[in-house]
C-alpha positions, 0 to 999 in steps of 0.5 A: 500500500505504502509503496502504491502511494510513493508511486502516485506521488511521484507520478503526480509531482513528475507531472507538475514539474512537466507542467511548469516546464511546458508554461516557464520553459517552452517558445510560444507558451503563454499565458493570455493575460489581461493588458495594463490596469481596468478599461477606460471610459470614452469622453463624451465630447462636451465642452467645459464650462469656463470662469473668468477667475485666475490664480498664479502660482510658482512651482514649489517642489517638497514645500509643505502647503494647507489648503482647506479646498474649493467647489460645491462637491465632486460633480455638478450632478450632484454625485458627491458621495465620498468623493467630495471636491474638497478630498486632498490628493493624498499619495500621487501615483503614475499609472498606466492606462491602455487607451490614454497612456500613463496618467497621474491619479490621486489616493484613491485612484481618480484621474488628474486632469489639466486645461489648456486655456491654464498657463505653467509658467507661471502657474495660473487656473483659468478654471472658476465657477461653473468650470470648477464644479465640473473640473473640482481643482485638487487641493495642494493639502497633502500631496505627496509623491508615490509610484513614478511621481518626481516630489520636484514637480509637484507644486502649488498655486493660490486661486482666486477664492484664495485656496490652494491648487496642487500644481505638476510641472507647474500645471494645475491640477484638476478631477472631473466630474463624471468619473465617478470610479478609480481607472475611468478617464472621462475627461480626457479630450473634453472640449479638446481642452481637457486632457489627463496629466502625466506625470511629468505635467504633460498632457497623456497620451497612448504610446501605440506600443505593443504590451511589451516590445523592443527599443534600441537603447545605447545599451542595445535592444532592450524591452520596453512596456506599452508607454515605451518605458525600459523594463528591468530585472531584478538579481535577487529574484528567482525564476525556478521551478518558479518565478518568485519576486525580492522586491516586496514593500517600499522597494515597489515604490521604486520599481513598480511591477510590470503587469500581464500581458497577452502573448500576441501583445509582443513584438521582438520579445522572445517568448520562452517563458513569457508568461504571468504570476501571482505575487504574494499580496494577490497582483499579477506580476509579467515574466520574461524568460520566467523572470519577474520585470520591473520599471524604474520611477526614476525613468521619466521619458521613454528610452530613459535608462536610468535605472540599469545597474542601480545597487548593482542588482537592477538591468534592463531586459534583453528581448531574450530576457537576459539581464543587459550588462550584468556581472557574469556569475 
């Protein structure tokens, strides 16, 4: 009896290793996984209102500012909810939209939005009235920098009302109305006005990127995600008999994980071992050649490599998954 139960144990543990094999270990074997963070919402195409009110303002970097909010409520529906107009922006992160690119949202993952009729330099709300009750402006309060968000860029302005405004790269900063969830992008194009911000201030805007693909950089090709960003391996994580990530907690501020995507959303990358994985806290990390990849916050524009060879255990993906320029081991 005992011996019959050896044999279907290894019979069973055989066919799980088989199976690893087949998924982390074969060319054309992966996983189809769902692109980059939630849907978005279409704009719906209608003007803003506008308001003759203006504030100026000057960058003001880690400056501590109070601001004790403005407007009548999130959106001029009406639809305040928990979401209220006057509700500070808390910890900022850059998160990567498949249909707008890489946008700023606030602490509860609502999308930063700017103006065009505002001014950067210097900063100044073109945005009062009828406009702020559709376009709520961001209280400066308590905005700090998280995931892919530079602490230099974000600023301050006084509006006419004598509130603050929270400023990125000098832009003042707004949520709209109608989106009513975290992910959505309601705003974006609005009255061809309105636009998502990215983090660097700019306006967002798709990369027309596969999920994954390759650039050549001075280090060579290396693979970059859909907004063209350098993708990293990290040396202290392991790829078998199963990929398993090093970089948990605060070291995910600075290396935000890249998440799945379909095997057909590639181009250049080889595809053994492209595949995704669950990490311990639940998310859905991407593999290259089984091993988990990574971006960088401190790359701010596509073709950035400033992440390659930080602490000397950080490299930039070749399209074979290799780490580009690491020590031989």
């Amino acid at each position: 009896m005992n011996t019959s139960w050896r044999s279907a144990s290894l019979v069973a543990t055989a066919a799980a290793v088989l199976a690893l094999t087949t998924a982390c270990g074969q060319d054309g074997t992966s996983a189809a996984e769902g692109r980059n963070v939630a849907a978005t919402a279409a704009a719906d195409g209608r003007g803003p209102g506008s308001g003759a009110g203006s504030g100026a303002g000057t960058r003001t970097g880690t400056d501590a500012v109070t601001d004790s909010g403005t407007g009548n409520g999130y959106g001029a529906d009406g639809r305040q909810g928990s979401a209220g107009a006057a509700r500070p922006a808390g910890r900022l992160a850059a998160v990567d939209n498949p249909e707008v690119g890489r946008v700023v949202t606030d602490s509860a993952g609502m999308t930063l939005y700017r103006f065009d009729r505002d001014t950067a330099e210097p900063a100044g709300s073109h945005c009062d009235g009828d406009c702020a009750t559709t376009w709520p402006p961001v209280p400066a309060g308590d905005a700090t920098a998280g995931t892919g968000i530079d602490q230099d860029l974000l600023g301050s302005l006084t509006r006419a009302d004598g509130t603050r405004q929270l400023t990125i790269g000098g832009w003042p900063a707004y949520r709209y109305a109608k989106d009513t969830r975290p992910g959505q992008v309601a705003g974006q194009g609005v009255g061809g006005t309105w636009y998502a911000l990215a983090p660097t201030g700019k306006k967002a805007s798709p990369a027309n990127l596969p999920g994954l693909s390759v650039r050549r950089t001075r280090l060579g090709d290396v693979v970059v995600d859909r907004n063209g960003m350098t993708v990293y391996r990290f040396l202290k994580d392991r790829a078998w008999p199963k990929p398993v990530s090093a970089c948990t907690g605060a070291c995910l501020e600075k290396w935000p994980a890249v998440a799945p995507v379909a095997a057909d959303d590639t181009d250049g990358v080889v595809r053994k071992g492209l595949m995704g994985f669950t990490r311990p806290d639940g998310t859905r990390q991407m593999t290259v050649d089984c091993w988990p990849v990574y971006t960088f916050s401190g790359d701010k524009a596509p073709g950035d490599i400033a992440g390659q060879g930080v602490g000397g255990t950080w490299y930039a993906v070749a399209p074979d998954g290799k780490p580009v320029g690491a020590p031989a081991k």
